[in-house]
N, C-alpha and C positions, 0 to 999 in steps of 0.2 A: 742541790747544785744542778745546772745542766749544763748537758754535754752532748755531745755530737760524736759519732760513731760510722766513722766509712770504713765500713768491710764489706767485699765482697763475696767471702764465703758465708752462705744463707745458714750452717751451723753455728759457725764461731758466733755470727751476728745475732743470731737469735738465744743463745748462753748466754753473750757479754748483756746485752739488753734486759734480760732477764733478771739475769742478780743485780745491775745498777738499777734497775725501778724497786725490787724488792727491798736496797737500799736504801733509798725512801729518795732515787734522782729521776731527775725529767732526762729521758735520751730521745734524742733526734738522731733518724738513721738516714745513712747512703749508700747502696750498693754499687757506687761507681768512682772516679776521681773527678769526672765532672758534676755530678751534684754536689759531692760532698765539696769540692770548691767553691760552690754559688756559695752553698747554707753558709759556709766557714765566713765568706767576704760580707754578707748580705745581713747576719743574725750575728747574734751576741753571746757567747758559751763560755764557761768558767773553764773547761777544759776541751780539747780532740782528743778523741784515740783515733788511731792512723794507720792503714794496715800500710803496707810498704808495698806490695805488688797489689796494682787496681789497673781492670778493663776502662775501656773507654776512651786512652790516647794519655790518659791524665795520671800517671801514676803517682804513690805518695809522698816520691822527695818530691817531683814538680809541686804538685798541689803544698809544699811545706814551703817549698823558696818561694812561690806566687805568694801565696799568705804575707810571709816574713817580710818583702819586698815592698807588700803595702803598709809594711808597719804595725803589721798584728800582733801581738806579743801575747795571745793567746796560750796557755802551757801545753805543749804535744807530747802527748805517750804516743810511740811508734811500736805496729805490733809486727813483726816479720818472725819466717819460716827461716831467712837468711842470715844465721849465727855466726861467721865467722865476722873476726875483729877489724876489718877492711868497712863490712859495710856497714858493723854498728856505728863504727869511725864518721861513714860517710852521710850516715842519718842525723847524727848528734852535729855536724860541722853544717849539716843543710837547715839549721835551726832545729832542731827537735833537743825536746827538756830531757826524756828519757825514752829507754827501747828495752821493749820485752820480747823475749824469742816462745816462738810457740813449739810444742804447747806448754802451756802455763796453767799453773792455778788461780782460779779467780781470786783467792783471798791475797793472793800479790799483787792483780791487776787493780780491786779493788783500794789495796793498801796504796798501793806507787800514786791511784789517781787522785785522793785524795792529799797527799802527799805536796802534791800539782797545785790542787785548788788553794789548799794554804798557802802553798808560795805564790801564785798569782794572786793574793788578796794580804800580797806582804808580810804573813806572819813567819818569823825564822827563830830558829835556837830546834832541839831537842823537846819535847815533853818531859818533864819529867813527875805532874803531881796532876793527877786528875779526881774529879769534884763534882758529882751531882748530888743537891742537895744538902744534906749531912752528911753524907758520904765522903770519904775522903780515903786514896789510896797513893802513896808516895814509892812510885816505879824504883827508886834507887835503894832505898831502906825496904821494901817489899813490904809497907807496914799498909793495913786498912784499918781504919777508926769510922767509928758512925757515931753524933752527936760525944764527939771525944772519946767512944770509948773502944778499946782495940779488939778488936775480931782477929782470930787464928784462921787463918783458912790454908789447907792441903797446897800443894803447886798448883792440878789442875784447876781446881776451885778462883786460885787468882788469877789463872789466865783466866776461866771464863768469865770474871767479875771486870776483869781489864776489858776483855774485847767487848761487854757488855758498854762499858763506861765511855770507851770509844766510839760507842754509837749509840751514846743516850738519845731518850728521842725519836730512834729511829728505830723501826720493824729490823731485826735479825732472824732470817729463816733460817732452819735447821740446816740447811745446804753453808750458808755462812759458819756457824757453829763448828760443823765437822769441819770445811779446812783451816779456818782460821783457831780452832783449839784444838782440835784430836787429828788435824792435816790428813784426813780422808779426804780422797777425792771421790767418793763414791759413799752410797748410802750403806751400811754394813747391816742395816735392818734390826737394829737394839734398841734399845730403851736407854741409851747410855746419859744420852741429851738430858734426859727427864727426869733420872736420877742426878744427876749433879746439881742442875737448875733444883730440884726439889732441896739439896743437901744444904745449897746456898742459899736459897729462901730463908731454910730455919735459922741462919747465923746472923743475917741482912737483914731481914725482915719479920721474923717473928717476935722480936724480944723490944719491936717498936712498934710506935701507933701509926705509922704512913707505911705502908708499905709503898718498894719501891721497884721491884720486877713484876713486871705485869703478862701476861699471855695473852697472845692477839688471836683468837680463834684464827684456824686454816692459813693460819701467816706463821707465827713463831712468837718470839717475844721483844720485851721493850722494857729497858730501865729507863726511867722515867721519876720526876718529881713532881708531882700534883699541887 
């Protein structure tokens, strides 16, 4: 997917950008309200994230009602330092889809923008059975099957076979893994990653002839059907 990112704090920007390309997304950056207004009117993006205070003359409700006035219906995640319920009020009424208060964990920002991208490409309801390959794990029953036949797995194990599945396909680095399964926001410097991946392997993937979790050298990993 790509998307477009006006922030002007040169940390937060270089994080978010970070984890969405390792994501496996195109990002287009702005460090101002008038750039990021050209790109927004000028190019074509599945999503914005939107920081709410931007230099430049141009901040991010203008640059949201300018947008929305020409009839953009682009989906906006609005990112602000400003939590109280007046101005999430006043982000969400200026057009904005959703507002995240910083700081934040990427594996929300992550989660909310994809969240976005479906809904700007009309998909609606819940998930609730997800599918790569023979694979098969049905979120309500908590049940996993491969080629029909049912695999046990621990809790941790089916989160991380879930957030795997929810981004078949695509590179998951070990920064993704800690907050979106063991909700570290920091590296705790274990081997934790590697035994679980390894535990889930043997359940997934040894007792069949494709494997189906792959390891991307210096990236992370990738469920994937060949």
């Amino acid at each position: 997917m790509r998307i477009l990112l006006v922030e002007d704090d040169q940390t937060v920007r270089g994080f978010v950008a970070k984890g969405l390309k390792e994501a496996g997304h195109i990002v287009e950056q702005a460090d101002n309200g008038k750039d990021g207004l050209f790109m927004a009117v000028s190019e074509s993006f599945d999503t914005i994230i939107l920081d709410r205070m931007l230099p430049g003359g141009i901040d991010g409700l203008h640059l949201l009602e300018t947008i929305r006035g020409q009839n953009n219906r682009t989906p906006v995640l609005l990112l602000s330092a400003l939590s109280q319920v007046d101005e999430r009020v006043a982000g969400l009424k200026a057009g904005g889809d959703d507002y995240l208060t910083k700081p934040f964990a990427f594996s929300e920002l992550l989660a909310r923008v994809e969240v976005l991208c479906r809904r700007g490409k009309g998909e609606t309801g819940p998930t609730t059975r997800l599918a790569v390959g023979d694979l098969e794990m049905d979120l309500l029953s908590r049940q996993v099957k491969r080629a029909g036949q049912k695999i046990d797995l621990q809790p941790r194990e089916f989160r991380l076979l879930e957030y795997l599945m929810r981004h078949a396909a695509q590179v998951v680095t070990r920064t993704m893994l800690l907050e979106g399964v063991w909700d570290y926001h920091f590296d705790p410097q274990t081997n934790v990653i590697d035994v679980h991946v390894s535990r889930l392997r043997q359940k997934i993937d040894k007792p069949y002839p494709t494997p189906l979790i792959h390891t991307v050298r210096n990236a992370g990993y990738m469920l994937r059907d060949d």
